[in-house]
N, CA, C and O atoms as a CHARMM CRD file, in Angstrom:
* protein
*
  328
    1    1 UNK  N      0.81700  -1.18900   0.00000 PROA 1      0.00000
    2    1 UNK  CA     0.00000   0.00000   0.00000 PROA 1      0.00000
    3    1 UNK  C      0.86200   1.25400   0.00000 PROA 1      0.00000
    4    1 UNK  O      0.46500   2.29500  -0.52200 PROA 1      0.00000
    5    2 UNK  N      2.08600   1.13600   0.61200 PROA 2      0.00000
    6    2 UNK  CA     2.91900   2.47700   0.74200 PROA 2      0.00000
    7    2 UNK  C      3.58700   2.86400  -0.60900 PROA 2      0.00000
    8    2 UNK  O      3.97800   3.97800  -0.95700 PROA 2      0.00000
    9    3 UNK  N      3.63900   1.31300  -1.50700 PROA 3      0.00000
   10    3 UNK  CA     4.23200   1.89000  -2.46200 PROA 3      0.00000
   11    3 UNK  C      3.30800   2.77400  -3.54300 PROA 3      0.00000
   12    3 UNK  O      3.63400   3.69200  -4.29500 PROA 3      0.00000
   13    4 UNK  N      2.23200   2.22700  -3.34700 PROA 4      0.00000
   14    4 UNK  CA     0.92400   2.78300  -4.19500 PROA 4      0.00000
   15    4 UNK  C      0.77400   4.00100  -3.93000 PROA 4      0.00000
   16    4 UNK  O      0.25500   4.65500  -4.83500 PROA 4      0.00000
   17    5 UNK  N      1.06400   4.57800  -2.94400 PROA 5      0.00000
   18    5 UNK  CA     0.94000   6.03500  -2.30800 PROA 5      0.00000
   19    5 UNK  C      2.15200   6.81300  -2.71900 PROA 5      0.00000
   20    5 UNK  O      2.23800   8.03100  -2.88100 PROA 5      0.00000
   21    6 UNK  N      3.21700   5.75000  -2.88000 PROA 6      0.00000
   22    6 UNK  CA     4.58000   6.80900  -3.15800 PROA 6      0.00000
   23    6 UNK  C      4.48500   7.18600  -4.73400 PROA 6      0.00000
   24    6 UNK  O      4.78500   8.24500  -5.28500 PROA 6      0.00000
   25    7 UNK  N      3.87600   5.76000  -5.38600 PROA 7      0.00000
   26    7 UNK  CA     3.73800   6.38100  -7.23200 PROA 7      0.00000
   27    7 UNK  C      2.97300   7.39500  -6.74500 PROA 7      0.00000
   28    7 UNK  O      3.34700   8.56800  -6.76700 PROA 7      0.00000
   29    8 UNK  N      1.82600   6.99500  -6.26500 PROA 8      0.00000
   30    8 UNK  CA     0.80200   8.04400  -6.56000 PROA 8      0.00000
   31    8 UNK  C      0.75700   9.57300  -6.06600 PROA 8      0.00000
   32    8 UNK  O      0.26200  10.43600  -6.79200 PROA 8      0.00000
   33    9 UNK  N      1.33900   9.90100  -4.69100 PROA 9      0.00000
   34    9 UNK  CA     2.13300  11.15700  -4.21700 PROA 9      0.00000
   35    9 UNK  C      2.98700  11.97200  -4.52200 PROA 9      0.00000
   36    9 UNK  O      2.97400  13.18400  -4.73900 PROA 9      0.00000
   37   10 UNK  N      4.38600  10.53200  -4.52000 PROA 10     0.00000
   38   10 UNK  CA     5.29600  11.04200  -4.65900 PROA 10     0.00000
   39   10 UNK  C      6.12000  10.95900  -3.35100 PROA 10     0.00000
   40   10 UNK  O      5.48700  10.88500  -2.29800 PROA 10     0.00000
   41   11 UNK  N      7.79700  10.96700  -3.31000 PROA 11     0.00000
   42   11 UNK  CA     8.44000  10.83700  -2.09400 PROA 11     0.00000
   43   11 UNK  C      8.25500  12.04700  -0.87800 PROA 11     0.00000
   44   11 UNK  O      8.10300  11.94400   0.33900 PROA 11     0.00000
   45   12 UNK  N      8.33800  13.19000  -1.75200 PROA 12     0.00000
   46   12 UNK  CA     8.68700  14.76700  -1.26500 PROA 12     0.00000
   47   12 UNK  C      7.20800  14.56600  -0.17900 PROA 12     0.00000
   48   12 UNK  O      7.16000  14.53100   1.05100 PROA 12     0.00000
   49   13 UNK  N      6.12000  14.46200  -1.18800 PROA 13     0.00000
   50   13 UNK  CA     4.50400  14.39500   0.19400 PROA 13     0.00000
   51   13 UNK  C      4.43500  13.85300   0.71700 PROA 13     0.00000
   52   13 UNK  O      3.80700  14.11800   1.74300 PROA 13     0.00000
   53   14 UNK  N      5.05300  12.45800   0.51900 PROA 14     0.00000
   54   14 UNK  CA     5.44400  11.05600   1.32800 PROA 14     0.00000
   55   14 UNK  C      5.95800  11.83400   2.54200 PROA 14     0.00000
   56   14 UNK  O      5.21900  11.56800   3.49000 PROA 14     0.00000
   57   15 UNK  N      6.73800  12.52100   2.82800 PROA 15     0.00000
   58   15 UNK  CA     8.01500  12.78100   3.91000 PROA 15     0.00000
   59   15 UNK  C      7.32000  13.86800   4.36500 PROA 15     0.00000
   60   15 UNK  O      7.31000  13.98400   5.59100 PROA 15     0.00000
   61   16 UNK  N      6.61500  14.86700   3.60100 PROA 16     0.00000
   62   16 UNK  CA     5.82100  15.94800   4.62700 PROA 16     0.00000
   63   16 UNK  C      4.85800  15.50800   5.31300 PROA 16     0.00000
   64   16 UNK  O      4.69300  15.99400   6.43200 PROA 16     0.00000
   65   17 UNK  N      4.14900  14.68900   4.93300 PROA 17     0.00000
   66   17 UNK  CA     3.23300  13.95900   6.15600 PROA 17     0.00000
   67   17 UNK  C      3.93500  13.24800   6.52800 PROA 17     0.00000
   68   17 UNK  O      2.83900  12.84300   6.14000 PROA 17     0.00000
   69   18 UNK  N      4.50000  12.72700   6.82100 PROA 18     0.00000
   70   18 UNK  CA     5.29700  12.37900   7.76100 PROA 18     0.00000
   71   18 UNK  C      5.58200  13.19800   8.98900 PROA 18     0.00000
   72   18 UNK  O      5.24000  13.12000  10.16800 PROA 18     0.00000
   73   19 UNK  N      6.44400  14.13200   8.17900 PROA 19     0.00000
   74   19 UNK  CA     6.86200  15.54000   8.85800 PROA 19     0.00000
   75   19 UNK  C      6.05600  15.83900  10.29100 PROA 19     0.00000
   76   19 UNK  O      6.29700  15.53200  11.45900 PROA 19     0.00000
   77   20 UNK  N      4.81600  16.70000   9.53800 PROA 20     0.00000
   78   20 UNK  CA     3.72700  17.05000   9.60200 PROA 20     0.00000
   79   20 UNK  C      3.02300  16.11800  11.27100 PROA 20     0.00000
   80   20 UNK  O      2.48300  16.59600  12.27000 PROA 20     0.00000
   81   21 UNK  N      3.39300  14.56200  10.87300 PROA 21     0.00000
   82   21 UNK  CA     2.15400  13.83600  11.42300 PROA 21     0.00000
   83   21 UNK  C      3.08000  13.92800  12.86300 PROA 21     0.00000
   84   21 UNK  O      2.79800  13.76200  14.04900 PROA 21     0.00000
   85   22 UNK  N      4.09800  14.21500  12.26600 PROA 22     0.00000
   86   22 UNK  CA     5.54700  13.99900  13.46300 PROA 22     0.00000
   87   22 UNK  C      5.36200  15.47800  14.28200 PROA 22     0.00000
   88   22 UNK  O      5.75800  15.32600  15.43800 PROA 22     0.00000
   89   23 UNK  N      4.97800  16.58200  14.08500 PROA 23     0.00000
   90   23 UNK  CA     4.90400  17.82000  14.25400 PROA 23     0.00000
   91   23 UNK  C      3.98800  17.45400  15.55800 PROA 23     0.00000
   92   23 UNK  O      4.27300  17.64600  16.74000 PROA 23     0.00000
   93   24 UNK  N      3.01700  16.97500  15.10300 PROA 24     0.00000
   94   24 UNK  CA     1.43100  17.01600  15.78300 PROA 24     0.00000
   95   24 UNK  C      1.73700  16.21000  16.91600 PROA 24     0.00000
   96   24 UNK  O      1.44300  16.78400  17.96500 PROA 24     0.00000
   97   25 UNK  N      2.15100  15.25300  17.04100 PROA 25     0.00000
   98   25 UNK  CA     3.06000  13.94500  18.22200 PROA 25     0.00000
   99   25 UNK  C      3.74700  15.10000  19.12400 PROA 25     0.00000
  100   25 UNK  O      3.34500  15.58400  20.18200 PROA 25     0.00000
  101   26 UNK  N      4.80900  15.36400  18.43800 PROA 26     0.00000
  102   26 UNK  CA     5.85900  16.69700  19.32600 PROA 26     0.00000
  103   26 UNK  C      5.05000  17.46400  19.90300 PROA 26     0.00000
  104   26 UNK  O      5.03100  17.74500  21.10100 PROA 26     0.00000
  105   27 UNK  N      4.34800  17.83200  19.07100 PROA 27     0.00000
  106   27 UNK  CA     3.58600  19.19000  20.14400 PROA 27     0.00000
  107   27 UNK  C      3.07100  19.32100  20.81500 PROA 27     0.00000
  108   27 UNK  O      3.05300  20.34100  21.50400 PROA 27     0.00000
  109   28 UNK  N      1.91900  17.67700  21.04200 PROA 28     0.00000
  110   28 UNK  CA     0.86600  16.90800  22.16300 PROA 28     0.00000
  111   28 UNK  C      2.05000  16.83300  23.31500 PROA 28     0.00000
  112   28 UNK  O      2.03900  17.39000  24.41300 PROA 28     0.00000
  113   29 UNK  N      3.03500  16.01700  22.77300 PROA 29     0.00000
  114   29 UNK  CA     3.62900  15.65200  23.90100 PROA 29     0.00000
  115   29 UNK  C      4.37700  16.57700  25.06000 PROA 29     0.00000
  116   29 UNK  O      4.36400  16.43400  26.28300 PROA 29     0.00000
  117   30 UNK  N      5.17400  17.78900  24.06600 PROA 30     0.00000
  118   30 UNK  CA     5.58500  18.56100  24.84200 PROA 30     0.00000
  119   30 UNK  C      4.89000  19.15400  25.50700 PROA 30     0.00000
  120   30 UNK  O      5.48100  19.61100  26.48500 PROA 30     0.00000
  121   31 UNK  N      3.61900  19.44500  25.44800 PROA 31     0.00000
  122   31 UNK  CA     2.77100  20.34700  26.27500 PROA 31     0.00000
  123   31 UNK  C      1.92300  19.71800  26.95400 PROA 31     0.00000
  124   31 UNK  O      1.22700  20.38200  27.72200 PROA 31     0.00000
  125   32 UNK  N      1.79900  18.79800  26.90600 PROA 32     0.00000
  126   32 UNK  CA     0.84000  17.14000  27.61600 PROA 32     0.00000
  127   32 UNK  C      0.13100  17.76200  27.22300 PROA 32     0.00000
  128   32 UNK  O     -0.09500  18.74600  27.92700 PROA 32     0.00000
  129   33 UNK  N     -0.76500  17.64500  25.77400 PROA 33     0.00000
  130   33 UNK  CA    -1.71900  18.13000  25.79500 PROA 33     0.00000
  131   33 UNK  C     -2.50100  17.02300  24.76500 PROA 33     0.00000
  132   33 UNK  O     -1.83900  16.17700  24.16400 PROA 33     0.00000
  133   34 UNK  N     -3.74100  17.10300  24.64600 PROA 34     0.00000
  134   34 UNK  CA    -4.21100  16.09900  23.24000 PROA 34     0.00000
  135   34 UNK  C     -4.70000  16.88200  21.55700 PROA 34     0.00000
  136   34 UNK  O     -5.21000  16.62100  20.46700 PROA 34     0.00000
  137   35 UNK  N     -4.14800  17.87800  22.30000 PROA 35     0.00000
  138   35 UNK  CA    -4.73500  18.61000  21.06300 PROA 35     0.00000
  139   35 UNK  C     -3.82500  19.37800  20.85400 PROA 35     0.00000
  140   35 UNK  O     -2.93300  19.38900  21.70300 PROA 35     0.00000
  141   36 UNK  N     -3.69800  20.28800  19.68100 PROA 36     0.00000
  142   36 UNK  CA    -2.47700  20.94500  19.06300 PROA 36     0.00000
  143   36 UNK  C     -3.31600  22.36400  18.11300 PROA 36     0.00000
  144   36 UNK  O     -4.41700  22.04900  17.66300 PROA 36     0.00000
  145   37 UNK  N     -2.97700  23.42800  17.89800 PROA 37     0.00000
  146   37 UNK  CA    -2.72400  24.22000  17.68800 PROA 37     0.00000
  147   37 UNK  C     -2.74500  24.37400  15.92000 PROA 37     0.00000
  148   37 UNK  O     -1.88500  25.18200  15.57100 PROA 37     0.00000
  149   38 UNK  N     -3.37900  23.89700  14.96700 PROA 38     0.00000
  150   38 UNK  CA    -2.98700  23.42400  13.53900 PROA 38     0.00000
  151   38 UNK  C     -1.81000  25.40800  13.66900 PROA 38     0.00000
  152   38 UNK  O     -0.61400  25.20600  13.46300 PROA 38     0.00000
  153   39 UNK  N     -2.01000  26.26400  13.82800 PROA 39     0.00000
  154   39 UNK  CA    -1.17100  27.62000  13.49100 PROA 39     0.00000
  155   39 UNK  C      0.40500  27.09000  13.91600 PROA 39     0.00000
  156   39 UNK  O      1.43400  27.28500  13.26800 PROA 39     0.00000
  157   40 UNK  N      0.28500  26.48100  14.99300 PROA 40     0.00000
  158   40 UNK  CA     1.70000  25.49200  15.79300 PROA 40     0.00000
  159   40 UNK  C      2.64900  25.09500  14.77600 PROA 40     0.00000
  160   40 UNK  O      3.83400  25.25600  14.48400 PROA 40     0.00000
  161   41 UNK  N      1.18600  24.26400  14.19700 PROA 41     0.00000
  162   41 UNK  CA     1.92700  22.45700  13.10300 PROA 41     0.00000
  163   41 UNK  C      2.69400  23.48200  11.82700 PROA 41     0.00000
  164   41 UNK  O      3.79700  23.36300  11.29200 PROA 41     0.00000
  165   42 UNK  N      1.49300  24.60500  11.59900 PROA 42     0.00000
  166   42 UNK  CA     2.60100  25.11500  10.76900 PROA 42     0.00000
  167   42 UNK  C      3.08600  25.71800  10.75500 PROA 42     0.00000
  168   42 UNK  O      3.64700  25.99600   9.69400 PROA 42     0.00000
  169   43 UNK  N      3.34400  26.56100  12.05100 PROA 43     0.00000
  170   43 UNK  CA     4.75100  27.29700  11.94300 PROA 43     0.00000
  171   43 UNK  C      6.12800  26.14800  12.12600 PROA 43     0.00000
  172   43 UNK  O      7.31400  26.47200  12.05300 PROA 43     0.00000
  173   44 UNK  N      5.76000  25.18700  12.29900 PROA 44     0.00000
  174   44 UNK  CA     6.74500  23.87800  13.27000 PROA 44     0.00000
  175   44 UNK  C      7.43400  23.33700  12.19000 PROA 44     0.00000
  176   44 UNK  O      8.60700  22.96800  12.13300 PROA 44     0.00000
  177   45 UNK  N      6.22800  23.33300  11.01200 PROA 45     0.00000
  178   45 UNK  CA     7.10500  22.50900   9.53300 PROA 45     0.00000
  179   45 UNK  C      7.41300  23.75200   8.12700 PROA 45     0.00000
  180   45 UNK  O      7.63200  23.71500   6.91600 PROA 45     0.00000
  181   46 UNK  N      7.31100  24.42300   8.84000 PROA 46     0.00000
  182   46 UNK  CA     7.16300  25.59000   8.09700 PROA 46     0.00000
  183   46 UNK  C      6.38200  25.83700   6.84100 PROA 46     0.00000
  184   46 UNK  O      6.94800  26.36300   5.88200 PROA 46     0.00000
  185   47 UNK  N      5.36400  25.56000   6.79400 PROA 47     0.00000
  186   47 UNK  CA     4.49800  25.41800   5.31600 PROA 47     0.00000
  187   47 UNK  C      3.16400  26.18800   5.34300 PROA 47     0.00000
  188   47 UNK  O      2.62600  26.61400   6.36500 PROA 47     0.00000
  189   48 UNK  N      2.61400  26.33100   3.85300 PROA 48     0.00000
  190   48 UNK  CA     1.37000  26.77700   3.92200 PROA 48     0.00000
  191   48 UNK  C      0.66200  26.23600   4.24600 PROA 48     0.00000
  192   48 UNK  O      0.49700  25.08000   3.85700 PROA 48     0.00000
  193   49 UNK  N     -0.32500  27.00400   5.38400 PROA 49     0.00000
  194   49 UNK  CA    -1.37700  26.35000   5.88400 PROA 49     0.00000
  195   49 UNK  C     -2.29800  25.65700   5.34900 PROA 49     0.00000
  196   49 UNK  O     -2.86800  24.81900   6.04700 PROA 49     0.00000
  197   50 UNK  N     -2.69700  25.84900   3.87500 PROA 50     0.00000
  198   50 UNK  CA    -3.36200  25.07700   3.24600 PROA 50     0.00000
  199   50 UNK  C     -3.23000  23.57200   3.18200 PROA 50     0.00000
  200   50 UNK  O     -4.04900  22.67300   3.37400 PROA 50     0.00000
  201   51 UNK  N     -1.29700  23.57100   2.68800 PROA 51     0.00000
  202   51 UNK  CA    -0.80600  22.51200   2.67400 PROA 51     0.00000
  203   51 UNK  C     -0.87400  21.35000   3.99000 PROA 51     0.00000
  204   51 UNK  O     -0.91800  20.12000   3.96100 PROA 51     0.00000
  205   52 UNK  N     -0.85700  22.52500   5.36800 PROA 52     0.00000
  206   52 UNK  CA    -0.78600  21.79000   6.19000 PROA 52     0.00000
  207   52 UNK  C     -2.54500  21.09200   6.60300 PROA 52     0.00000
  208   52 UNK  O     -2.52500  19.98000   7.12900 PROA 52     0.00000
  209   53 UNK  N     -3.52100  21.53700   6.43900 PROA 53     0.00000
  210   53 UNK  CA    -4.57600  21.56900   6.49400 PROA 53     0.00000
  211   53 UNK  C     -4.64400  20.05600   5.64900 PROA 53     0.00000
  212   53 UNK  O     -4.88200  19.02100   6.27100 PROA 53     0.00000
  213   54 UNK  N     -4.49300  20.05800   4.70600 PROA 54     0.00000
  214   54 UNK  CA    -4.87600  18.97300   3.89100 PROA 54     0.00000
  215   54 UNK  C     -3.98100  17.83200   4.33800 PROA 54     0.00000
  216   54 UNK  O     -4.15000  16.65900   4.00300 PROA 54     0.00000
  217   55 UNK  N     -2.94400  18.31400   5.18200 PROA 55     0.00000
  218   55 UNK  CA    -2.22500  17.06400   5.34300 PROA 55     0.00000
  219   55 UNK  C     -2.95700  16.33800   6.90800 PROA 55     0.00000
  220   55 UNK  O     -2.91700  15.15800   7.25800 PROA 55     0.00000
  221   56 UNK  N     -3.46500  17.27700   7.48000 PROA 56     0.00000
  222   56 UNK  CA    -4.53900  17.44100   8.86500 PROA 56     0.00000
  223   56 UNK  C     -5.75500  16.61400   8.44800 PROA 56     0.00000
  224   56 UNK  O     -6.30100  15.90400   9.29300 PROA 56     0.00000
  225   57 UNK  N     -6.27500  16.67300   7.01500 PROA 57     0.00000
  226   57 UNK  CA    -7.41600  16.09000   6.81800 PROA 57     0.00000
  227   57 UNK  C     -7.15200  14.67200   6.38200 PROA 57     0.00000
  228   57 UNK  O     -7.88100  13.74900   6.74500 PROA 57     0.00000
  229   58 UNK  N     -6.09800  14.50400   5.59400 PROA 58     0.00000
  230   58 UNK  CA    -5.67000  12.65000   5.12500 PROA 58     0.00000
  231   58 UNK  C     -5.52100  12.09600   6.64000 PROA 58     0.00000
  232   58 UNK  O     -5.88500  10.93300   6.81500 PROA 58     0.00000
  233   59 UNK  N     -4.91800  12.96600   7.98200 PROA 59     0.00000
  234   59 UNK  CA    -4.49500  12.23800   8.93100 PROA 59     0.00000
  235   59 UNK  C     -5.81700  11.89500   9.51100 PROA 59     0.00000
  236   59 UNK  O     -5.83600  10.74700   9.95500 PROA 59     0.00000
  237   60 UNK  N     -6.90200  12.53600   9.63400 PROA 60     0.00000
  238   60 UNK  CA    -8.36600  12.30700   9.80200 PROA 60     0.00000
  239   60 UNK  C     -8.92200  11.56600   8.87300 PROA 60     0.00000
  240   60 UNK  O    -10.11900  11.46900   9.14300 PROA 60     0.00000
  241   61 UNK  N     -8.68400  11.05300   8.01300 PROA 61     0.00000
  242   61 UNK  CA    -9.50700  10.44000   6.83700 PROA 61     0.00000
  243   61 UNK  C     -8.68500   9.18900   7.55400 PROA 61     0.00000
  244   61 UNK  O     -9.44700   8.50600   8.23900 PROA 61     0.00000
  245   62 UNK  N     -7.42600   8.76700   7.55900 PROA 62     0.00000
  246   62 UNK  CA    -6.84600   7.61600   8.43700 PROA 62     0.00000
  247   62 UNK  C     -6.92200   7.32300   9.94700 PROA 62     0.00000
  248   62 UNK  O     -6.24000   6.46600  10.51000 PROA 62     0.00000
  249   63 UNK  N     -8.00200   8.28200  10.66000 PROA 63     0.00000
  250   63 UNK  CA    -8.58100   8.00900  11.80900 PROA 63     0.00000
  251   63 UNK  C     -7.48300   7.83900  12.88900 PROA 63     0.00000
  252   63 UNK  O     -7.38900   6.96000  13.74600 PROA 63     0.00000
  253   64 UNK  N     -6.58500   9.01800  12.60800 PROA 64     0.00000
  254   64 UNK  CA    -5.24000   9.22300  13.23900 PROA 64     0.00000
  255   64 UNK  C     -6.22700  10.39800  14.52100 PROA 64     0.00000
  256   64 UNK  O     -5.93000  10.41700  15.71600 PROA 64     0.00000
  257   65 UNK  N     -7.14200  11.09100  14.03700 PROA 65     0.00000
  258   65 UNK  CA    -7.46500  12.06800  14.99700 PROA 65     0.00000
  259   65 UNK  C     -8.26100  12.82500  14.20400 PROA 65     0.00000
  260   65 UNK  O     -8.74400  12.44300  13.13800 PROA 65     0.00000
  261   66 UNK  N     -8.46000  14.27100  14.87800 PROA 66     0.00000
  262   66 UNK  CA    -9.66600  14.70500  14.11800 PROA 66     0.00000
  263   66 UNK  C     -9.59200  16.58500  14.42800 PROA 66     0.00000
  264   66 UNK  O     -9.41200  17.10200  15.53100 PROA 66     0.00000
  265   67 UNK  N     -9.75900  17.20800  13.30100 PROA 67     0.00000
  266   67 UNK  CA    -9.92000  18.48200  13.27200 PROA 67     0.00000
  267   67 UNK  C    -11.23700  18.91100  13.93600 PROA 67     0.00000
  268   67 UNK  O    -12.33300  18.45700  13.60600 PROA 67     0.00000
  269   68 UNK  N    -11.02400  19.88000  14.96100 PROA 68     0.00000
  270   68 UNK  CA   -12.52700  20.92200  15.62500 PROA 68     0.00000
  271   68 UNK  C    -12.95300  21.47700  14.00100 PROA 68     0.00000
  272   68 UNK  O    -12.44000  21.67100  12.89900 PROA 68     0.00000
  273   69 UNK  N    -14.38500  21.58100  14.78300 PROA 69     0.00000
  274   69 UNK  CA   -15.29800  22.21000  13.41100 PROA 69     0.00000
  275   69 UNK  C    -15.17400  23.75400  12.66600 PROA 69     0.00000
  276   69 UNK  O    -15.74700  24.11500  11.63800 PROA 69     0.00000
  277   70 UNK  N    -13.90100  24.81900  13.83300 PROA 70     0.00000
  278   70 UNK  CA   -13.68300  25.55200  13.39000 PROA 70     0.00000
  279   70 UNK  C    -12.29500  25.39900  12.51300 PROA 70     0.00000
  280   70 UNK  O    -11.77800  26.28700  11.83600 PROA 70     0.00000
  281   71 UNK  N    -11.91800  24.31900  12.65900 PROA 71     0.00000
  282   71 UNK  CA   -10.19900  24.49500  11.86300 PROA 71     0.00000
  283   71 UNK  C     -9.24300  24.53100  12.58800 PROA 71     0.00000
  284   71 UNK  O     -8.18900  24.12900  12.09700 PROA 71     0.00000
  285   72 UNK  N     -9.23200  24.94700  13.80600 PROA 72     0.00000
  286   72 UNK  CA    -8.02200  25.75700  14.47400 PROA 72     0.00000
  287   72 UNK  C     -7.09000  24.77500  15.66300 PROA 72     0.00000
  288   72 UNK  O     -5.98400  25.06600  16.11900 PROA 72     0.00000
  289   73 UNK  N     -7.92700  23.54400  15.98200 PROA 73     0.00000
  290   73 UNK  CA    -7.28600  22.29700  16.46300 PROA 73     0.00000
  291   73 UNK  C     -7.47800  21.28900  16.17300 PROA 73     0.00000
  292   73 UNK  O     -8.60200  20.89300  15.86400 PROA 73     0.00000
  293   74 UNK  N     -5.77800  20.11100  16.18900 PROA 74     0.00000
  294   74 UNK  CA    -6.16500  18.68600  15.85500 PROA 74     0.00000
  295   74 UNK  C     -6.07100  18.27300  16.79400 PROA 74     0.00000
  296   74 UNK  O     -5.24300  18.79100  17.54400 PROA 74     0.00000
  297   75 UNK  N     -6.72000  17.32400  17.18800 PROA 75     0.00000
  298   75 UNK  CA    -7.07300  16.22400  18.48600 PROA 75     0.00000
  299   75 UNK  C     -6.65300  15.01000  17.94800 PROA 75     0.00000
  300   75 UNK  O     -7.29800  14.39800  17.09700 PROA 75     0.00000
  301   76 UNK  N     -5.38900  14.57100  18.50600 PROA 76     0.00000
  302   76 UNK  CA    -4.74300  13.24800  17.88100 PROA 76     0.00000
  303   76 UNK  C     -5.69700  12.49300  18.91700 PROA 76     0.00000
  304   76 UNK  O     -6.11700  12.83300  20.02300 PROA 76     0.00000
  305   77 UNK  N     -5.86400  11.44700  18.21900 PROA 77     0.00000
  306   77 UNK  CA    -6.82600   9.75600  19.09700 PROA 77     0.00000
  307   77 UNK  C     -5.84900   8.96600  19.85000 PROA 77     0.00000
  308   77 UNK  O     -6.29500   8.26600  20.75900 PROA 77     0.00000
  309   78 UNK  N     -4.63900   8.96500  19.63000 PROA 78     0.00000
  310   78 UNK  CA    -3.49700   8.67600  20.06400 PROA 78     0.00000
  311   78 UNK  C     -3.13200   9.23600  21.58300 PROA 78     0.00000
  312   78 UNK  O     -2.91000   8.47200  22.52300 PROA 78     0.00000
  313   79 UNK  N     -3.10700  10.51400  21.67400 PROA 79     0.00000
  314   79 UNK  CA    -3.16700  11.14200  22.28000 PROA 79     0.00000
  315   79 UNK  C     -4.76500  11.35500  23.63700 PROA 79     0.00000
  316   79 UNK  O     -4.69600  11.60100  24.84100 PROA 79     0.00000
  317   80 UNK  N     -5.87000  11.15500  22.85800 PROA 80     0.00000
  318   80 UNK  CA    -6.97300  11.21300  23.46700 PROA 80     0.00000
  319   80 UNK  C     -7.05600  10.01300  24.31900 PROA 80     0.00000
  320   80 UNK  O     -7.53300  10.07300  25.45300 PROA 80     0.00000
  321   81 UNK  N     -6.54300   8.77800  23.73000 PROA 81     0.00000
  322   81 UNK  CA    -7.00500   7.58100  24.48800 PROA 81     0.00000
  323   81 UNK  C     -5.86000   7.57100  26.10400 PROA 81     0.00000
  324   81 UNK  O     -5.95800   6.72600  26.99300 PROA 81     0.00000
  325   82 UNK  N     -4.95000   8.63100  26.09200 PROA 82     0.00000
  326   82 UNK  CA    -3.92500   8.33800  27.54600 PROA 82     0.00000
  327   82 UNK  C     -4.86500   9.02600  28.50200 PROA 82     0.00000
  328   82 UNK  O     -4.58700   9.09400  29.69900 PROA 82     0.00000
C-alpha cells in the first residue's frame, strides 16, 4: 500500500506527512496536551497552511485524529485515548 501512495504522491509528500504527522506527536507531547494548535503544526514545519490543512485532513480520513469544526485544532486519538 505504501508503495501505491509513493507512485501516486510522490516521495517529497510522502516525507511531509510524515513531517507534519511527526509535528502534531511533538507538540501533544511537549505540552501534555491532546490537542495541538494546527497555526503550531505550521509554523513547526514551516508550510502553507493550506498545505498543512490537507495534510490534517488525510491524517483524519486515516482516523489518526480529528480536526474541531472551526479548523483551528487537531485532536490526535493517540493522544486522546492516555
Amino acid at each position: 500500500m505504501e508503495t501505491d501512495r509513493k507512485r501516486r504522491y510522490g516521495e517529497p509528500t510522502i516525507s511531509l506527512h510524515r513531517e507534519i504527522k511527526k509535528a502534531v506527536d511533538t507538540l501533544a507531547k511537549k505540552n501534555d496536551v491532546s490537542c495541538v494548535l494546527v497555526s503550531a503544526v505550521e509554523k513547526k514545519v514551516g508550510k502553507d497552511p493550506r498545505t498543512v490543512r490537507f495534510h490534517l485532513k488525510l491524517l483524519e480520513e486515516g482516523e489518526y485524529g480529528r480536526l474541531t469544526k472551526d479548523g483551528k485544532l487537531f485532536c490526535s486519538k493517540r493522544s486522546e485515548s492516555k
